[in-house]
N, C-alpha and C positions, 0 to 999 in steps of 0.2 A: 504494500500500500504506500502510496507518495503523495503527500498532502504539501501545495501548497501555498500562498498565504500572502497576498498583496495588499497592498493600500491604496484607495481612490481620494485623494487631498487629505491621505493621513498618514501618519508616521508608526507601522508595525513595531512596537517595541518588542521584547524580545518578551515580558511577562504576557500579553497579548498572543502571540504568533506559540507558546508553552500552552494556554489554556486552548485557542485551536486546536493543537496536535492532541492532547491530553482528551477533550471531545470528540476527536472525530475518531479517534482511537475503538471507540466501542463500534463503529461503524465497521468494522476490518470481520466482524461474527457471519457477515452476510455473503462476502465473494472470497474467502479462502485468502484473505490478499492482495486480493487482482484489482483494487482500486484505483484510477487514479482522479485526486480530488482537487480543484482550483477554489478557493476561498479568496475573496476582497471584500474586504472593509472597508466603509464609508460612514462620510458624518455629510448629513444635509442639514442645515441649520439645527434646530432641535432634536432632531432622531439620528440616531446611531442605526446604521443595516449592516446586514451580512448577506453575502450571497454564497453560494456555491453548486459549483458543475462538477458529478458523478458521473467520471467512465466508467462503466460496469461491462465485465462481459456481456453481450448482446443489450445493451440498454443504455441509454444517457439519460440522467435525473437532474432538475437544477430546479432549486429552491432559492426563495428571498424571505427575508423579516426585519423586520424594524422596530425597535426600540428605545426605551427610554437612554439605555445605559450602551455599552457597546457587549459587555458579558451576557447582559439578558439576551441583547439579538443573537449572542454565539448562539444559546440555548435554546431558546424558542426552534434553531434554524437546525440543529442537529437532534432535537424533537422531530418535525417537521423531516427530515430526510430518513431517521431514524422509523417511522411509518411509510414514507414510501419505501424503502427498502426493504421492509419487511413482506408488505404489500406484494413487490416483484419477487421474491425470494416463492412468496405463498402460487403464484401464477404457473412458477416452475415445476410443472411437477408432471415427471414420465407420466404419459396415460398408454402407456405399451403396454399388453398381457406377455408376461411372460412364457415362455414354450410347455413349462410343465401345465397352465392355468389353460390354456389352448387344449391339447391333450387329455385333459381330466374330465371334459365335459363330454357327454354322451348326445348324441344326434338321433333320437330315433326311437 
């Protein structure tokens, strides 16, 4: 997984760009690893946003939030991605029979 982590007219401190990584961390349960995630951080006059773009195996996810604070918007926003990913995780799923389940059933 590779997170990572710009600023749109704002200066990524390093305590900032630690609680990013530190959040999106629990995100890594859904694709084995195979993430790769762009986050930017913005201040438009009173709200603090965050965004961010999920490369997923077979899927791109991208969420926004806005906030009072700039941590709230982390969190709201990896809530928020943390649902869709689960979401597409629940989507994936074999609908193959397998050969024994094929076989076992009687025609007749």
């Amino acid at each position: 997984m590779r997170i990572e982590t710009s600023g749109h007219q704002i200066d990524v401190t390093p305590a900032l760009r630690d609680y990013v990584n530190a959040k999106f961390d629990r995100l890594a349960r859904y694709a084995d690893g195979d993430l790769d995630i762009r986050v930017t951080l913005r201040v438009a006059k009173v709200l603090h946003a965050a965004e961010a773009r999920i490369v997923a195996p077979g899927a791109t996810h991208y969420a926004e939030c806005e906030a009072d604070t700039m941590y709230a918007a982390i969190d709201l926003l990896t809530d928020k991605l943390d649902r869709m990913l689960d979401k597409h995780k629940g989507k994936q799923v074999k609908h193959h029979r397998s050969d024994g389940a094929a076989r076992s059933e009687s025609f007749g």
